[in-house]
GUFISE-585923 format. One record per residue (C-alpha): residue in one letter; x negated, y, z negated. Coordinates in Angstrom, 1 decimal. Example, Ala and Ser with C-alpha at 12.3 -4.5 7.8 and 13.67 -1.06 7.14 Angstrom:
<node r="a" east="-12.3" north="-4.5" up="-7.8"/>
<node r="s" east="-13.7" north="-1.1" up="-7.1"/>
***
This chain:
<node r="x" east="-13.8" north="-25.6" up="5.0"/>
<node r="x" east="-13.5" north="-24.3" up="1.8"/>
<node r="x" east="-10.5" north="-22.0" up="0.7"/>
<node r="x" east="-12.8" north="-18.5" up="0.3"/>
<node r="x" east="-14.7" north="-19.2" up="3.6"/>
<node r="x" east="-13.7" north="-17.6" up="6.7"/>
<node r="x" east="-13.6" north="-19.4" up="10.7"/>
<node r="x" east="-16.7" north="-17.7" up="11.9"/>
<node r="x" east="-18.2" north="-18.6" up="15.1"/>
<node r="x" east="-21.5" north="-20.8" up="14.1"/>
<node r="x" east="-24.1" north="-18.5" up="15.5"/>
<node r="x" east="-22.4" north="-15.4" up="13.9"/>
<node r="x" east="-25.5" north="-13.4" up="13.9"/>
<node r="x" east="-26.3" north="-13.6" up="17.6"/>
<node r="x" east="-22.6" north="-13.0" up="18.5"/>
<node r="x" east="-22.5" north="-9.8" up="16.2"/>
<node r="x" east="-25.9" north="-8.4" up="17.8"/>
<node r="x" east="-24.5" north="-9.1" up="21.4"/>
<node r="x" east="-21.4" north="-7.5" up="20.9"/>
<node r="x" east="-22.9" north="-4.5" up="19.7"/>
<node r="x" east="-25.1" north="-4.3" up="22.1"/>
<node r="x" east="-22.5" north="-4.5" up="24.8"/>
<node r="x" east="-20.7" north="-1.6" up="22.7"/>
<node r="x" east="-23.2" north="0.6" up="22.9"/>
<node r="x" east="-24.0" north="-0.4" up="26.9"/>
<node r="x" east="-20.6" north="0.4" up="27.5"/>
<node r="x" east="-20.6" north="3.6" up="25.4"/>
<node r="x" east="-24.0" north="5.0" up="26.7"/>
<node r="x" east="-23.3" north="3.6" up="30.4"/>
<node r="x" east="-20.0" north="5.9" up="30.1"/>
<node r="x" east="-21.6" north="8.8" up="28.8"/>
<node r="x" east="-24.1" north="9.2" up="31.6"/>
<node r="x" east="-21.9" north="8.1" up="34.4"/>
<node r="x" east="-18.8" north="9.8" up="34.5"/>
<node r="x" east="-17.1" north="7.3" up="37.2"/>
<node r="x" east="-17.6" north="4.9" up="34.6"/>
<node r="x" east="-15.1" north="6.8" up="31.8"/>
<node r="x" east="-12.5" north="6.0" up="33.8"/>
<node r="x" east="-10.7" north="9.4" up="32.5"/>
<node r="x" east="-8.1" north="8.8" up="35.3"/>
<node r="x" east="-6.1" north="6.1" up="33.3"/>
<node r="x" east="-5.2" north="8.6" up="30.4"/>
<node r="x" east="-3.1" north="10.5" up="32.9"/>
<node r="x" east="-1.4" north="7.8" up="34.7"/>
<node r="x" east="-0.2" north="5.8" up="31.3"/>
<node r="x" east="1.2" north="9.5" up="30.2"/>
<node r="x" east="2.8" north="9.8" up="33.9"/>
<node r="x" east="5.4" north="7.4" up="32.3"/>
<node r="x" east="6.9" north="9.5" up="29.6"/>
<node r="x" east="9.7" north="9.9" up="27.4"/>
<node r="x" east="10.9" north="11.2" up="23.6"/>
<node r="x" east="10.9" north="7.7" up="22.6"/>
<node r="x" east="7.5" north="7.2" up="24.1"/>
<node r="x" east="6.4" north="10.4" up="22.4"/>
<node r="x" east="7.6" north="9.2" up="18.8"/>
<node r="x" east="6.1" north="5.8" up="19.2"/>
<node r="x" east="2.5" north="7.3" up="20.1"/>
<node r="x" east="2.6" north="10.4" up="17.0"/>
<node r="x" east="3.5" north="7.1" up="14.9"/>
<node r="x" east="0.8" north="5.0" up="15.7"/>
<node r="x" east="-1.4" north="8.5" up="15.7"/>
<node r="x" east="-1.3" north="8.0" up="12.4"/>
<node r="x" east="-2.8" north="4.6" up="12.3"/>
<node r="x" east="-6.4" north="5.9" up="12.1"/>
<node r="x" east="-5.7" north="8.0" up="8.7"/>
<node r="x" east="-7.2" north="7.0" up="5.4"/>
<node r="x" east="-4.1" north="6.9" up="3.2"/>
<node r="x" east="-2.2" north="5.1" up="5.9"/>
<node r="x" east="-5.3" north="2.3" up="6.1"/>
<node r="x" east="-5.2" north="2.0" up="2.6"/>
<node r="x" east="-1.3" north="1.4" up="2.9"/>
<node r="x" east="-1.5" north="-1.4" up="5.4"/>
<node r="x" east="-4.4" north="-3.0" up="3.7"/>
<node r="x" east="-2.5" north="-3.3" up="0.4"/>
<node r="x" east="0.3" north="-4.6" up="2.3"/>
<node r="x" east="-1.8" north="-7.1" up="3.7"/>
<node r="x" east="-3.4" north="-8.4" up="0.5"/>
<node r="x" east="-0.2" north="-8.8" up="-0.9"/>
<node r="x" east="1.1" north="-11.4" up="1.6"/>
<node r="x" east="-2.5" north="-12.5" up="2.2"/>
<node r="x" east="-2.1" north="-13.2" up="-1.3"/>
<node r="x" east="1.2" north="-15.2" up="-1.6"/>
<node r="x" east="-0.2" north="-17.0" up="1.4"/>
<node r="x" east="-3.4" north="-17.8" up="1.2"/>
<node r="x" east="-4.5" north="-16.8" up="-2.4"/>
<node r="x" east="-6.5" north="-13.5" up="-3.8"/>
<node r="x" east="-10.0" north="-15.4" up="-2.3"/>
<node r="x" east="-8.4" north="-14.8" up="1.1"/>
<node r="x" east="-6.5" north="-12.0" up="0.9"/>
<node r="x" east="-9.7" north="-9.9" up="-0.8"/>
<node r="x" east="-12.1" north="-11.3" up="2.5"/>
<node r="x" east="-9.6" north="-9.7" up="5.0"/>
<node r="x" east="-8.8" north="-6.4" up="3.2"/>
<node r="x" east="-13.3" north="-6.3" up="3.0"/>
<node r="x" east="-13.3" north="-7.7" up="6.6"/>
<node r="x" east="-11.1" north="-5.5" up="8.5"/>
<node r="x" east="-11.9" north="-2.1" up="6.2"/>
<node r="x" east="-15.5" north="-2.8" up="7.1"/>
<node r="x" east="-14.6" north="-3.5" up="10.1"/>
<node r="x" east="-13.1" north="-0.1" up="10.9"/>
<node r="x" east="-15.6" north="1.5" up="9.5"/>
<node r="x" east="-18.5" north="0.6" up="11.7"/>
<node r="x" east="-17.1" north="2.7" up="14.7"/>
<node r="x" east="-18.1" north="5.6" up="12.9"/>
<node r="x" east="-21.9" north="4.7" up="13.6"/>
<node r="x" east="-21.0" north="4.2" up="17.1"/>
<node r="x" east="-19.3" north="6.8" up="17.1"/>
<node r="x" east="-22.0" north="8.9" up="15.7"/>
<node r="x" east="-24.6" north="7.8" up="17.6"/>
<node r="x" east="-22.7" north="7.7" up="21.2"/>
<node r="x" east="-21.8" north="11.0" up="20.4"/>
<node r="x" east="-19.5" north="11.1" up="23.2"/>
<node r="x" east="-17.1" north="14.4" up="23.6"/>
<node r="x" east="-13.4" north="14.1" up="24.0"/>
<node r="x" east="-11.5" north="13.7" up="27.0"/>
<node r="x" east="-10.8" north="17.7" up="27.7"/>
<node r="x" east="-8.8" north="16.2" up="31.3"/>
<node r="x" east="-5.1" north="18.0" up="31.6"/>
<node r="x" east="-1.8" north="15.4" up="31.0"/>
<node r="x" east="1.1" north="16.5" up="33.1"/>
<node r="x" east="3.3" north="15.6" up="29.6"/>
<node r="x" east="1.4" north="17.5" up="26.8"/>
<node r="x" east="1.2" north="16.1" up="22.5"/>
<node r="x" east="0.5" north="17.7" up="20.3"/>
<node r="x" east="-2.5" north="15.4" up="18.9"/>
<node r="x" east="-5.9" north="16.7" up="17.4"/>
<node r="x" east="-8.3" north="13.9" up="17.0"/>
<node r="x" east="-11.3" north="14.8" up="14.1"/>
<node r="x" east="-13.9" north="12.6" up="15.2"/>
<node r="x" east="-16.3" north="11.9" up="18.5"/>
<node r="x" east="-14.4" north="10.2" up="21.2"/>
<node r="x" east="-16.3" north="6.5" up="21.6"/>
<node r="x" east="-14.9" north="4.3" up="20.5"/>
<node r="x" east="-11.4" north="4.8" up="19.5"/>
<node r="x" east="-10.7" north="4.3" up="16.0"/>
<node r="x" east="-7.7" north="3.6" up="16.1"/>
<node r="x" east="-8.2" north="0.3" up="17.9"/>
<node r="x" east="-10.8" north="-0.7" up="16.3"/>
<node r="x" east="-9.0" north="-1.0" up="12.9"/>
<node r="x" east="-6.2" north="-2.8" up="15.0"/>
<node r="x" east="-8.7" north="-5.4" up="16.4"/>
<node r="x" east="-10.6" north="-6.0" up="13.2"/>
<node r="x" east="-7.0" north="-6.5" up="11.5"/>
<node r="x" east="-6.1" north="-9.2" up="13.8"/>
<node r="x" east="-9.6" north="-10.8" up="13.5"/>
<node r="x" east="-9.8" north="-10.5" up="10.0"/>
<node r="x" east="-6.1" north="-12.5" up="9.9"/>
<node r="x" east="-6.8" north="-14.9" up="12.8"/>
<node r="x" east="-10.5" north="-16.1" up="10.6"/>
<node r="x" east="-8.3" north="-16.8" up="7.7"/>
<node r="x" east="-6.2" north="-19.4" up="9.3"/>
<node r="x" east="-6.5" north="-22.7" up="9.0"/>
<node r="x" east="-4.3" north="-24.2" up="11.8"/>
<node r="x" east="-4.5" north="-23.5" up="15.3"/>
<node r="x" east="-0.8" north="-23.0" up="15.7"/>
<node r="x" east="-0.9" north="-20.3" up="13.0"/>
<node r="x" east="-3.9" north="-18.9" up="14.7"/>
<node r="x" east="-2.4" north="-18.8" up="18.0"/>
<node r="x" east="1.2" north="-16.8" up="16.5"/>
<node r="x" east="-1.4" north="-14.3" up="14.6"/>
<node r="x" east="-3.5" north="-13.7" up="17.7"/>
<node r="x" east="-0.2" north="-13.2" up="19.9"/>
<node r="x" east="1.5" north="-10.6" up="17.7"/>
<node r="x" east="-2.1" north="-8.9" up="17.1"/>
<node r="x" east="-2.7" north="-8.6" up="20.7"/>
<node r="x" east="0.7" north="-7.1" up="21.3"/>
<node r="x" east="-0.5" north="-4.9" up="18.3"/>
<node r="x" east="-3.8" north="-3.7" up="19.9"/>
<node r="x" east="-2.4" north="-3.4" up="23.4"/>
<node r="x" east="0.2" north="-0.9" up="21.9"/>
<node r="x" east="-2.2" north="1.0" up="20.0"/>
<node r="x" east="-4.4" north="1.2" up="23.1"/>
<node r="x" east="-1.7" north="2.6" up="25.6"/>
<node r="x" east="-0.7" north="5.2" up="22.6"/>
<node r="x" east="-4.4" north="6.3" up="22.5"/>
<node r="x" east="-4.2" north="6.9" up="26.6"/>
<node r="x" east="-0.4" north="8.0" up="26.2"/>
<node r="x" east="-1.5" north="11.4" up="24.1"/>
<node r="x" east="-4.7" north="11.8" up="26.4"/>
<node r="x" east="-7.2" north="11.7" up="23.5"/>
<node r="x" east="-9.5" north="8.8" up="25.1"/>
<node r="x" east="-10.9" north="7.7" up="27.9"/>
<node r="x" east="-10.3" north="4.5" up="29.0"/>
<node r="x" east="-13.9" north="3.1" up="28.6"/>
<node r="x" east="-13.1" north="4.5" up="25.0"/>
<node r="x" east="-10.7" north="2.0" up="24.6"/>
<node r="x" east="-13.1" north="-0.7" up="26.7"/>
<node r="x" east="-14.9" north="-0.3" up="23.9"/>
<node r="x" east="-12.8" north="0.0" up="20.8"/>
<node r="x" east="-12.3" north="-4.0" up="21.8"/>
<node r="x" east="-15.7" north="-5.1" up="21.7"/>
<node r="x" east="-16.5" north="-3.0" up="18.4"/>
<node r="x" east="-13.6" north="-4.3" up="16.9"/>
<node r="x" east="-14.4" north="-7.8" up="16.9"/>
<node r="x" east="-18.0" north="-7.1" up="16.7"/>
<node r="x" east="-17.0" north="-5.7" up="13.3"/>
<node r="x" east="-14.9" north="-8.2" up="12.0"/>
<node r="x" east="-17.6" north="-10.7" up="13.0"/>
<node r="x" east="-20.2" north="-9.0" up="11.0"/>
<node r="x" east="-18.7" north="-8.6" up="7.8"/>
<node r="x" east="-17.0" north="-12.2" up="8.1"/>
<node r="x" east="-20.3" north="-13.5" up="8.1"/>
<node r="x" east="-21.6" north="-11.8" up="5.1"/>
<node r="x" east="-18.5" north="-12.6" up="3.1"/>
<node r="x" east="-19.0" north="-16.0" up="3.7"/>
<node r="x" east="-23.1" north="-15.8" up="2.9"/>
<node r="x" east="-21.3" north="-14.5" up="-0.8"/>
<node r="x" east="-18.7" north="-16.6" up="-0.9"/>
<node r="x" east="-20.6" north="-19.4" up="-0.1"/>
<node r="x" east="-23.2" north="-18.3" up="-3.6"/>
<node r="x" east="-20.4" north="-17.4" up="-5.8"/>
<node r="x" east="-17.4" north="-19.6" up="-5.1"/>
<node r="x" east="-18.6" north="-22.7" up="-3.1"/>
<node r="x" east="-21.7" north="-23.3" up="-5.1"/>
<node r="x" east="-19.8" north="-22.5" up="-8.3"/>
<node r="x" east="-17.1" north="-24.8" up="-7.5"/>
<node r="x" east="-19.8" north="-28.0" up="-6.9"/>
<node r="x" east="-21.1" north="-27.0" up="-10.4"/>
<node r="x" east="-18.2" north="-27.5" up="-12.7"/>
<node r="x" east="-18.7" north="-30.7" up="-14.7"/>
<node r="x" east="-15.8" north="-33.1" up="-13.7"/>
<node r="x" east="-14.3" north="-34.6" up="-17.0"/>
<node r="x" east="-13.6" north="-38.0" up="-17.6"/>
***
């Protein structure tokens, strides 16, 4: 496998279309069934409370902020970079930003109101946008995809999965801890997150296949 090409699974397109689909299911399938939100969780995860609980969740409330994105994603590049080289480190900066991004469409087109359900242990939190899928793990998901494609070695893959899942299932329980998802919300947030990933891996390597690959076979070797 070339350098600029990201681990994609073969039939990309049918696994993007799939996942989507199972987003939305879930999403819609929530919506009209209440039972199905599984609201209840929010208020058990924040039944387990305390001030170092509270500062971990504000932190990671700000996860889902443009400027703070934009942080992590230079950070990223940069070791990306060192690691891999700029090929790589561009594909998972466009991977996981696109990534993200996409759970605004679901989220527009779910249109699914926030939990209004009363935490015994009150944040102050006030989420801006429609309630499925949570944003916030979605960007975590697509950022552990988007780093887990760009390995080459299954051992590496394995440690980047491992400390992303940790990642995810942190952000997850902070999204429940403040009470400003349900937890089909977050259901979802996994599916759309690698559903995103998937997408945009597969059309960077459909242009990185044109412009790099191709290039590369036709430079003239010299004698």
């Amino acid at each position: 496998m070339y350098p600029a090409l990201l681990r994609t699974p073969r039939h990309w397109v049918a696994w993007t279309i799939v996942l989507f689909a199972a987003t939305f299911l879930l999403g819609f399938a929530a919506k009209l069934v209440p039972a199905l939100r599984l609201d209840g969780l929010a208020a058990s995860v924040n039944a387990v409370n305390s001030p170092l609980l509270d500062r971990t969740a504000l932190l990671l409330d700000q996860l889902d902020h443009v400027f703070v994105v934009g942080c992590i994603l230079v950070v990223v590049f940069v070791v990306v970079l060192f690691v891999k080289g700029w090929r790589s480190a561009v594909a998972v900066c466009l991977v996981t930003g696109f990534g993200w991004i996409t759970t605004l469409a679901v989220k527009a087109i779910v249109a699914e109101p926030r939990s209004t359900a009363a935490l015994a242990h009150q944040i102050a939190v006030a989420p801006s946008t429609l309630s499925f899928p949570s944003g916030h793990v979605v960007f975590a998901v697509s950022l552990t995809a988007a780093l887990a494609m760009v390995c080459r070695s299954a051992g590496s893959r394995g440690v980047v999965i491992a400390v992303g899942a940790i990642l995810v299932l942190l952000v997850a329980w902070s999204r429940l801890y403040v009470g400003v998802h349900y937890g089909a919300d977050v259901a979802g947030s996994f599916i759309n997150g690698v559903a995103g990933a998937i997408l945009f891996a597969g059309l960077w390597n459909l242009v990185a296949a044109r412009v790099f690959v191709n290039r590369r076979r036709q430079v003239p070797i010299s004698s």
